[in-house]
KOLDO-788848 format. One record per residue (C-alpha): x, y, z; residue in three letters. Coordinates in Angstrom, 1 decimal. Each point is the difference from the previous one (the first is absolute). Layout:
px X py Y pz Z resn ALA
...
% end
This chain:
px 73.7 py 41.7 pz 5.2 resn UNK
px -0.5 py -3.6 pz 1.5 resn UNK
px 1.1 py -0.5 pz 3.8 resn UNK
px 3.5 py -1.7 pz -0.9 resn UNK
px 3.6 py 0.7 pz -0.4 resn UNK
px 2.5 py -1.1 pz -2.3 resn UNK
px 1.1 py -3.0 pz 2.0 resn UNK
px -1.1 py -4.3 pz -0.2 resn UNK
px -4.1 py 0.4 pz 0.5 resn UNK
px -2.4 py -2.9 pz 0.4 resn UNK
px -3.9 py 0.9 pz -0.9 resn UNK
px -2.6 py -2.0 pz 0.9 resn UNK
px -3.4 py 0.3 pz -2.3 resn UNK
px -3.0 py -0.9 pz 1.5 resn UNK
px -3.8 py 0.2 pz -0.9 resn UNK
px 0.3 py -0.7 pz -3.9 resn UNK
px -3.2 py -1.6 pz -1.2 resn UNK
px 0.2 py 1.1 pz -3.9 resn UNK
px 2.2 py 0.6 pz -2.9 resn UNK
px -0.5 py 3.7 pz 0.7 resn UNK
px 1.5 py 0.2 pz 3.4 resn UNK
px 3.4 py -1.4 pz -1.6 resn UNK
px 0.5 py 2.7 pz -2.4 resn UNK
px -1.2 py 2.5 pz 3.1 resn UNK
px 3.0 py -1.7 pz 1.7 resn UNK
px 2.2 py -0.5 pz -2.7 resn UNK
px 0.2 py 4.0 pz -0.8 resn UNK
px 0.7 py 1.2 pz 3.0 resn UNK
px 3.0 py -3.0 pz 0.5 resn UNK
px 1.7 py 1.4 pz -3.5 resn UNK
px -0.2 py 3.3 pz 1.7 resn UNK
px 2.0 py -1.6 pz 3.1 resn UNK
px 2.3 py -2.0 pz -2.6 resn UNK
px 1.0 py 3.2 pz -1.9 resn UNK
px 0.4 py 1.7 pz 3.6 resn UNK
px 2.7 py -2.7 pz 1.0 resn UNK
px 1.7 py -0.9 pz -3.3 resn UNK
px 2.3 py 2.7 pz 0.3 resn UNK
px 1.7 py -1.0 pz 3.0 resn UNK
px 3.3 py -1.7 pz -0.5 resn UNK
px 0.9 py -1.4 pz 3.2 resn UNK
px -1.3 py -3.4 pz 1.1 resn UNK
px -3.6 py 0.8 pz 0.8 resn UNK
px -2.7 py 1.3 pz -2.7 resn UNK
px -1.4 py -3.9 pz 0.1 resn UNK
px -3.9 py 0.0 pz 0.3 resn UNK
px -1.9 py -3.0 pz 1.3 resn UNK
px -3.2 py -0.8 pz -0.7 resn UNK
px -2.4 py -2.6 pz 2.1 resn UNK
px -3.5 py -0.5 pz -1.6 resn UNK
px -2.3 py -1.1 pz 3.0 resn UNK
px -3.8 py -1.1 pz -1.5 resn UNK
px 1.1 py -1.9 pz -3.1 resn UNK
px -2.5 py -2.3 pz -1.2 resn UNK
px -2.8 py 2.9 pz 1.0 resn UNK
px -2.3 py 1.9 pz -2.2 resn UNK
px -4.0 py 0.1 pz -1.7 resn UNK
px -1.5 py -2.9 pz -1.5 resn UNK
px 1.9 py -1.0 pz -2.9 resn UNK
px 3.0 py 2.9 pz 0.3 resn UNK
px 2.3 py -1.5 pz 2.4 resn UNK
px 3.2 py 1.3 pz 1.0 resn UNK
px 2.6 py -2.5 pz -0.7 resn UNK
px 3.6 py -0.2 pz -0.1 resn UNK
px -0.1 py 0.4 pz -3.9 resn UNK
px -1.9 py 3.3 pz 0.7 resn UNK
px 2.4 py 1.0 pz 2.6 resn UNK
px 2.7 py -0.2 pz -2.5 resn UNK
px -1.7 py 1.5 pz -2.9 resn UNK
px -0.8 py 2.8 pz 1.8 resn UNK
px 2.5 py 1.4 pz 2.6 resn UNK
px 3.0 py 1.8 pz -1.8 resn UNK
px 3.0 py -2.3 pz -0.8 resn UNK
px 3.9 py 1.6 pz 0.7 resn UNK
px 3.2 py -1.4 pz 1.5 resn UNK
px -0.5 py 1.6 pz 3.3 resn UNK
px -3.2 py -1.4 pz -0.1 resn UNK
px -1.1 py -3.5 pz 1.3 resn UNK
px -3.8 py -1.4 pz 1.1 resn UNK
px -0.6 py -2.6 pz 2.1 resn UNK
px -3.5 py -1.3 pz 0.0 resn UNK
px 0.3 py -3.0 pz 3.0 resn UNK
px 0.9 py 2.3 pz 3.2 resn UNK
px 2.2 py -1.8 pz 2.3 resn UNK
px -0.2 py 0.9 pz 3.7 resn UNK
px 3.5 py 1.9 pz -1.0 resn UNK
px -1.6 py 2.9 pz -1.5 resn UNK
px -1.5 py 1.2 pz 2.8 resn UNK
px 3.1 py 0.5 pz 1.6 resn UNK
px 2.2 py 3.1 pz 0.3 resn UNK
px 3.7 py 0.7 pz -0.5 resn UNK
px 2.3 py 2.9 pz -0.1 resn UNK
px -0.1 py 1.7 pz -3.1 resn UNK
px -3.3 py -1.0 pz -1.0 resn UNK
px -2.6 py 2.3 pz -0.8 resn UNK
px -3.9 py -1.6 pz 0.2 resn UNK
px -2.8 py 1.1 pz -1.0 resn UNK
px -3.9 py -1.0 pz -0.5 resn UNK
px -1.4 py -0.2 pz -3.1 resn UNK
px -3.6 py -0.4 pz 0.2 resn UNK
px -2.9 py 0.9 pz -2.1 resn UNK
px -2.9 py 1.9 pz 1.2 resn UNK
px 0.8 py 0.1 pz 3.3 resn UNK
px 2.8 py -1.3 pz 2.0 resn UNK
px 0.0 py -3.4 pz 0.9 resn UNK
px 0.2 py 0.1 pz 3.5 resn UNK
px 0.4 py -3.6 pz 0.8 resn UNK
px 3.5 py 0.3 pz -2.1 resn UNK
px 0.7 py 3.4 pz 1.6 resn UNK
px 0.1 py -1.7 pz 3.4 resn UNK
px 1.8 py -2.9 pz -1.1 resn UNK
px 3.0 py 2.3 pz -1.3 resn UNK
px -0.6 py 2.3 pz 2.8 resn UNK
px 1.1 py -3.3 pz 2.6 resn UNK
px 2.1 py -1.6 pz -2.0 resn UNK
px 1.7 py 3.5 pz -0.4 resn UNK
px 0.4 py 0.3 pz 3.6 resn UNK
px -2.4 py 2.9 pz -0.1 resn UNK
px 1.6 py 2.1 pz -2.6 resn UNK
px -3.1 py 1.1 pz -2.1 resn UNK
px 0.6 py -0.9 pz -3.8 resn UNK
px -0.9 py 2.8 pz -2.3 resn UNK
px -4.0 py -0.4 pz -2.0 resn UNK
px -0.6 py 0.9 pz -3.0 resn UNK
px -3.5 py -0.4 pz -1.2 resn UNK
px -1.0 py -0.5 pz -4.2 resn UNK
px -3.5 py 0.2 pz -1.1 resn UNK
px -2.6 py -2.7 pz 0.4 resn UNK
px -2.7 py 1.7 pz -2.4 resn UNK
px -2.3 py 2.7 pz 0.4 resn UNK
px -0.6 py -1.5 pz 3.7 resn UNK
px 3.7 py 1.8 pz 0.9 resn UNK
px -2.1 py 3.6 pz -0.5 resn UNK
px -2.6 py -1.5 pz 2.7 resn UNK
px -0.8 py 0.8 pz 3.7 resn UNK
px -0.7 py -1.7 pz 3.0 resn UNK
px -3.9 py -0.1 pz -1.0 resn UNK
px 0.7 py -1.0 pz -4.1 resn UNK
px 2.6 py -2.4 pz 1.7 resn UNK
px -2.9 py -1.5 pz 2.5 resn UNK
px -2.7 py 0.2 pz -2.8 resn UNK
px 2.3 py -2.3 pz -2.1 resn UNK
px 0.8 py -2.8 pz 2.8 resn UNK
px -4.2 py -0.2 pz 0.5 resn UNK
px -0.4 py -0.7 pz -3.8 resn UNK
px 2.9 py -2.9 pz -0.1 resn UNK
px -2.5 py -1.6 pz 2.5 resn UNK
px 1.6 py 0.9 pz 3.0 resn UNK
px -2.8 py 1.2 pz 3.8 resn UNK
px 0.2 py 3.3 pz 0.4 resn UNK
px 1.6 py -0.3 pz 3.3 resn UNK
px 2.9 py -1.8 pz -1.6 resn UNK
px 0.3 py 2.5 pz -3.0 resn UNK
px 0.3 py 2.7 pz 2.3 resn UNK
px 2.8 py -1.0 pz 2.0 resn UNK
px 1.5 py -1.8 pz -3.1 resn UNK
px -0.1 py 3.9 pz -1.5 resn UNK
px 1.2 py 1.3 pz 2.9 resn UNK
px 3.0 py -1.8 pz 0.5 resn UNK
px 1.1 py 0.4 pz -3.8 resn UNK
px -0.6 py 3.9 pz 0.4 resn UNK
px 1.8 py 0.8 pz 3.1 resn UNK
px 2.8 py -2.6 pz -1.7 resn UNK
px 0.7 py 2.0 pz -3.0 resn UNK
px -0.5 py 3.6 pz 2.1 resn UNK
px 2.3 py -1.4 pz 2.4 resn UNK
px 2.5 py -1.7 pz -2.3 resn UNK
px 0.3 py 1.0 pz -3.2 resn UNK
px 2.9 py 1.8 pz -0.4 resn UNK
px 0.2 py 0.4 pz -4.4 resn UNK
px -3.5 py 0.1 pz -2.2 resn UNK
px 1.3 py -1.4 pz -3.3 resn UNK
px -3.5 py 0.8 pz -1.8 resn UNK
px -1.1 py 0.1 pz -3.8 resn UNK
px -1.6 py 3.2 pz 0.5 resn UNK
px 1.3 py 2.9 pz 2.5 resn UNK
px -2.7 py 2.7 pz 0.9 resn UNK
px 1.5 py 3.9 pz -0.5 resn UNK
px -2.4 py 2.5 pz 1.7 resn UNK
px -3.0 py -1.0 pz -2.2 resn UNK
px 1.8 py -1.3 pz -2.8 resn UNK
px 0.9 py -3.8 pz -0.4 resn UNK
px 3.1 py -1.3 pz -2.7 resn UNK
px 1.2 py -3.2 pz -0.7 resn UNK
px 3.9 py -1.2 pz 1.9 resn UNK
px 1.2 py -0.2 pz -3.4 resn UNK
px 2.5 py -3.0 pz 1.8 resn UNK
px -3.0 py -2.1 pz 0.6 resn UNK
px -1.4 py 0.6 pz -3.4 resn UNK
px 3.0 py -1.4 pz -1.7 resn UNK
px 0.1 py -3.0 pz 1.4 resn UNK
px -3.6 py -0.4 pz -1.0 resn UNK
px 0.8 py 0.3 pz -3.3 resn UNK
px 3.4 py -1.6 pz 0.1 resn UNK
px -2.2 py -3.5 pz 1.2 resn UNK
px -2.4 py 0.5 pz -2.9 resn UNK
px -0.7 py -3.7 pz -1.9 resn UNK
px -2.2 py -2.0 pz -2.0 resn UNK
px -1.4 py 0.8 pz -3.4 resn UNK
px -1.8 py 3.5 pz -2.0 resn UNK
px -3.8 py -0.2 pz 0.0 resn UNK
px -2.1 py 0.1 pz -2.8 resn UNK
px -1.4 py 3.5 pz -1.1 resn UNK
px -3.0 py 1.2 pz 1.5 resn UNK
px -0.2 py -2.3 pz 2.9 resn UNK
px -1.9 py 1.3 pz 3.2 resn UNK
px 1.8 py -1.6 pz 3.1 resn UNK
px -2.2 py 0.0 pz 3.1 resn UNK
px 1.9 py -0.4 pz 3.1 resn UNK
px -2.8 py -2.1 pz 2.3 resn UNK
px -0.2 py -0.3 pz 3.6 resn UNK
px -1.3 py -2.8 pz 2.3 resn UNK
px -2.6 py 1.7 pz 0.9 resn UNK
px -2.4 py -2.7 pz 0.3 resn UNK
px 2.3 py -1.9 pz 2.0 resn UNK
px 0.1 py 2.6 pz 2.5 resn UNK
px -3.8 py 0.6 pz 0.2 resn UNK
px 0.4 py 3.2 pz -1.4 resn UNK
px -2.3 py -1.2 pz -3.2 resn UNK
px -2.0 py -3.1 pz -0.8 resn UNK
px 1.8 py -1.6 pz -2.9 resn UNK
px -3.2 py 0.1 pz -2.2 resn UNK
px 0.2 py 4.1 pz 0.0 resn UNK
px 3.7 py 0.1 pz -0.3 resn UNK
px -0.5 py -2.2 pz -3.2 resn UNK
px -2.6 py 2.4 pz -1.0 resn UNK
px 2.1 py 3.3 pz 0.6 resn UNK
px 2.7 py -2.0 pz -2.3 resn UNK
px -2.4 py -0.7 pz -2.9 resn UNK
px -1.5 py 3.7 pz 0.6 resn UNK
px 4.1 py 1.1 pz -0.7 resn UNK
px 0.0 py -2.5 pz -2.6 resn UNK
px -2.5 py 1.5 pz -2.2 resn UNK
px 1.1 py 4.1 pz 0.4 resn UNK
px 3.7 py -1.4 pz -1.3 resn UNK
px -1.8 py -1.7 pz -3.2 resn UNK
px -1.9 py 3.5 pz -0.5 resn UNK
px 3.6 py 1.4 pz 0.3 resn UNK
px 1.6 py -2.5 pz -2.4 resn UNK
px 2.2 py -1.5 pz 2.8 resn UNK
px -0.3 py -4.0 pz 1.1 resn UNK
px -0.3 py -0.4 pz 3.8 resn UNK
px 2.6 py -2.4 pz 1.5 resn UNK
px 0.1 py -0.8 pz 3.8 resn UNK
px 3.4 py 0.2 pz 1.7 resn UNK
px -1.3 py -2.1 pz 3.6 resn UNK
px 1.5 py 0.6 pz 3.4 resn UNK
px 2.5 py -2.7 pz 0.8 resn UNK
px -2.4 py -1.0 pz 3.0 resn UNK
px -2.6 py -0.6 pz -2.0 resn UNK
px -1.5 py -3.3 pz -1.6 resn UNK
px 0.0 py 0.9 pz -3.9 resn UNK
px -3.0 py -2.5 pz -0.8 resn UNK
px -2.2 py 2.4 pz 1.4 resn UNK
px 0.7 py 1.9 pz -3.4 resn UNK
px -1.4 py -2.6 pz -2.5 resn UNK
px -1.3 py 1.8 pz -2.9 resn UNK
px 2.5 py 3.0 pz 0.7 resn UNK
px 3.3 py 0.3 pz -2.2 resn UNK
px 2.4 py -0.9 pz 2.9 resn UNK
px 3.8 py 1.1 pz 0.3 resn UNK
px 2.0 py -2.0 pz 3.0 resn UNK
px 3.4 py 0.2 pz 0.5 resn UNK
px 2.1 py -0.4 pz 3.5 resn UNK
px 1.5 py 3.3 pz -1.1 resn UNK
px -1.5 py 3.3 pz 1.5 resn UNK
px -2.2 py 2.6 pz -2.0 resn UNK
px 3.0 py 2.6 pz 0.4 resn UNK
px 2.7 py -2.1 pz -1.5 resn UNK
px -1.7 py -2.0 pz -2.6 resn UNK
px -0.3 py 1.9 pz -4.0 resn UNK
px -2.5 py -1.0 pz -0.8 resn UNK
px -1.6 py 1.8 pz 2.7 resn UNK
px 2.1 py 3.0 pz 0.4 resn UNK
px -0.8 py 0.6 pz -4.3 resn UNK
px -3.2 py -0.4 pz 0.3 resn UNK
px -2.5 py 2.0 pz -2.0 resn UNK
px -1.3 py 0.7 pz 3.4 resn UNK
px 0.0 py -1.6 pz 3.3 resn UNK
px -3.4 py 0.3 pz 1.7 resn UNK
px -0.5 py -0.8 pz 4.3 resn UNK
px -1.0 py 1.3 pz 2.8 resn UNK
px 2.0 py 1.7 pz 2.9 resn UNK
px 2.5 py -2.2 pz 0.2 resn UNK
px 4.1 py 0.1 pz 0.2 resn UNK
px 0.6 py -1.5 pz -3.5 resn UNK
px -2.2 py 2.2 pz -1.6 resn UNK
px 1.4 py 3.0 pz 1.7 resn UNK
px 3.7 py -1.5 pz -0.9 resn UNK
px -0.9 py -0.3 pz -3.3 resn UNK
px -0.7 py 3.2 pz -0.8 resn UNK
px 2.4 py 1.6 pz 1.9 resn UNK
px 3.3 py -1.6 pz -0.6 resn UNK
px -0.7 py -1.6 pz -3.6 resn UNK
px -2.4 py 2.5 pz -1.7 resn UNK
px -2.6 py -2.4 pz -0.6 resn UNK
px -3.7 py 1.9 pz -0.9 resn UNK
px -2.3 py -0.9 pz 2.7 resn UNK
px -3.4 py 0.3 pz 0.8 resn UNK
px -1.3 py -0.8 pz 3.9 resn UNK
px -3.4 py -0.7 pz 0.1 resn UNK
px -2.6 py -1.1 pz 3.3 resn UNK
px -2.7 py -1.3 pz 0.9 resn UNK
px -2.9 py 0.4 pz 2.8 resn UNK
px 1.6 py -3.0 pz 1.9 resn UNK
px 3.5 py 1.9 pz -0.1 resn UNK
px -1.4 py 3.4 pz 1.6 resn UNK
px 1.0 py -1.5 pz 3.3 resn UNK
px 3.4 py -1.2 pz -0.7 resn UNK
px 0.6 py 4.0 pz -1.5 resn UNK
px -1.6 py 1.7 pz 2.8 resn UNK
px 2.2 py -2.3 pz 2.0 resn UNK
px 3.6 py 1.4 pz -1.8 resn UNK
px 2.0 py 2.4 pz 2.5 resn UNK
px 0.2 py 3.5 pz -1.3 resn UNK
px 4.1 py -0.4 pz -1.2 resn UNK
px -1.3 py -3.4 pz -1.9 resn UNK
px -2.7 py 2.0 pz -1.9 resn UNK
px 2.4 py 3.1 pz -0.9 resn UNK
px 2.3 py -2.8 pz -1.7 resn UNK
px -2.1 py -1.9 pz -1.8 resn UNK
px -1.5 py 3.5 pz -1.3 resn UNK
px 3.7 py 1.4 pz -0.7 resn UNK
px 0.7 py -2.8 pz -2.7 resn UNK
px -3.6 py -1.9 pz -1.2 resn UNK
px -3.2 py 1.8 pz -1.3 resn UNK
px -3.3 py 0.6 pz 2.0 resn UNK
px -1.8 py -3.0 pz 0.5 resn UNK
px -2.6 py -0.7 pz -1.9 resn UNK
px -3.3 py -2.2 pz 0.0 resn UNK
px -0.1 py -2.9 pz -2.8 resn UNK
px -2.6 py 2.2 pz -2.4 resn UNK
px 3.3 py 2.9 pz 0.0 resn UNK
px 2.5 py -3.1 pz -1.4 resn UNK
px -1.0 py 0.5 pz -2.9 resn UNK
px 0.5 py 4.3 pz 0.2 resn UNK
px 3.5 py -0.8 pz 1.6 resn UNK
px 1.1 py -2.8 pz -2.4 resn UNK
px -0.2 py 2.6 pz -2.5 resn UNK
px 2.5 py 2.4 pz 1.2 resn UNK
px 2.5 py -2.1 pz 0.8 resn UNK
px -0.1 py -2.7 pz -2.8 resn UNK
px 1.3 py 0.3 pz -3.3 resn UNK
px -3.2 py 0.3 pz -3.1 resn UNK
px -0.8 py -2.9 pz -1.8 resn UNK
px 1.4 py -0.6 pz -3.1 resn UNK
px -0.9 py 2.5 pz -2.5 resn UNK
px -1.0 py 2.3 pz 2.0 resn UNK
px 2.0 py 3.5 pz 0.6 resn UNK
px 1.7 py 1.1 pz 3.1 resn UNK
px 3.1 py -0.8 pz 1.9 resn UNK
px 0.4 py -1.9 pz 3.2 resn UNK
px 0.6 py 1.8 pz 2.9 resn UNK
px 3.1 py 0.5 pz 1.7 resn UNK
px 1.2 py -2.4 pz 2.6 resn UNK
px 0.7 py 1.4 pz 3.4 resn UNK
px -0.1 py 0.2 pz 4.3 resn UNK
% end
């Protein structure tokens, strides 16, 4: 259960940078709605203050029209999106806590902490992506690839580690781990589905989820752009049309030649990803989401330049990933795995397969 009580409770979210991170928060604040809306006396009231509005990747920004979209709407419900020096401020009868994604914010934690007089407010912690199943090394690994020395991704790891060790009080995940079996919070997976928008695809379309990979020097764009055409062409053997679903960060005009899908709206919560023939990527969160909260046939595949980024995935990260997406495979097996996951062509006998985590 989350770390409040039926009384007035002010939250303050920190660290959203996507879409995604909303509906994270969003599910576990229904969860503290439907906790409080059966008190009757004058408390139950729940308070929202959205720090980081404006943030996000390339074109995805986090507005106030997101905000609202997004987070649950209910009488005893408000958000407020400008933070006034006010809402750092404590009061009897006022429950506060942290709500931060990925981590906890520790720069808001202190600020409540003082302006508290040095009652601690209660964290909870949603997920940020597959990086929330990461270590102090996968953590470390990650800050050197955003550019970062390594002297300053170390301490930058550090510090975020021992914060969420040291604070965290409530892990308000996706996926909970039970002895060597993981299962989808069926809370969280409602929302998901619950924010779903935007139009059905066209049968037999092939969504490839891309990655900035040459952007973060992990692949020169020419043999990214070559490992896309290679895709390409084991779809058109399958009878599926390859269409490329780009990472908000990325520049899209890097894709010229490529059937190109953009919206501002995430993989997870867009239809005309989520029903998909098949939705084709590499290790990443939206694949993995995909396929385990929405059903959505998927096929990972890799490539040489990758083997370091999968060496690089913490043991918990790699039992996930397994738990709910196929082995990876190497562009020549695309063509192997398209084929038991996608449904014939026309004419041809044979049902599709069954969706499922």
């Amino acid at each position: 259960m989350p770390p409040v009580t039926p009384s007035s409770t002010r939250v303050v979210l920190s660290g959203v940078r996507s879409v995604t991170h909303l509906v994270y928060a969003a599910s576990w604040l229904r969860d503290v709605v439907a906790a409080v809306e059966g008190d009757t006396g004058p408390g139950g009231a729940v308070e929202v203050v959205v720090l980081d509005v404006g943030s996000g990747f390339g074109r995805a920004t986090v507005g106030e029209a997101e905000v609202r979209a997004y987070l649950p709407r209910h009488p005893r419900l408000t958000v407020t999106t400008t933070p006034e020096d006010e809402h750092w401020r404590t009061s009897k009868g006022l429950d506060r806590v942290l709500l931060s994604v990925g981590v906890p914010g520790t720069r808001a934690w202190a600020r409540l902490f003082v302006r508290g007089r040095g009652r601690r407010p209660g964290v909870v912690v949603v997920d940020e992506g597959i990086g929330s199943f990461g270590n102090l090394r996968s953590r470390r690994q990650a800050y050197r690839r955003q550019g970062g020395s390594a002297a300053r991704a170390a301490v930058r790891a550090t510090v975020v580690s021992v914060g969420g060790w040291v604070l965290t009080e409530v892990h308000w995940s996706l996926y909970e781990r039970t002895g060597t079996a993981w299962r989808v919070r069926e809370e969280v997976a409602t929302e998901f589905r619950r924010a779903l928008s935007g139009p059905v695809p066209e049968a037999d379309q092939a969504i490839y989820l891309t990655q900035p990979w040459p952007d973060l020097g992990v692949m020169s764009e020419s043999a990214y752009l070559d490992h896309l055409r290679s895709v390409r062409d084991e779809c058109a053997a399958v009878g599926v049309r390859l269409v490329l679903r780009p990472h908000p960060s990325e520049d899209v005009s890097r894709y010229s030649g490529f059937e190109v899908l953009t919206s501002s709206v995430p993989a997870e919560l867009a239809r005309e990803v989520v029903d998909a023939a098949v939705v084709i990527g590499s290790n990443s969160t939206a694949l993995l989401n995909l396929a385990a909260v929405h059903g959505t046939p998927a096929v990972r595949v890799t490539a040489s330049e990758l083997r370091g980024l999968e060496a690089a995935l913490t043991t918990r990260q790699r039992a996930l990933l397994d738990a709910f997406l196929p082995p990876a495979v190497d562009v020549d097996g695309v063509g192997a795995a398209l084929r038991q996951v996608v449904r014939p062509p026309r004419g041809e006998a044979g049902p599709r397969p069954a969706r499922g985590g």
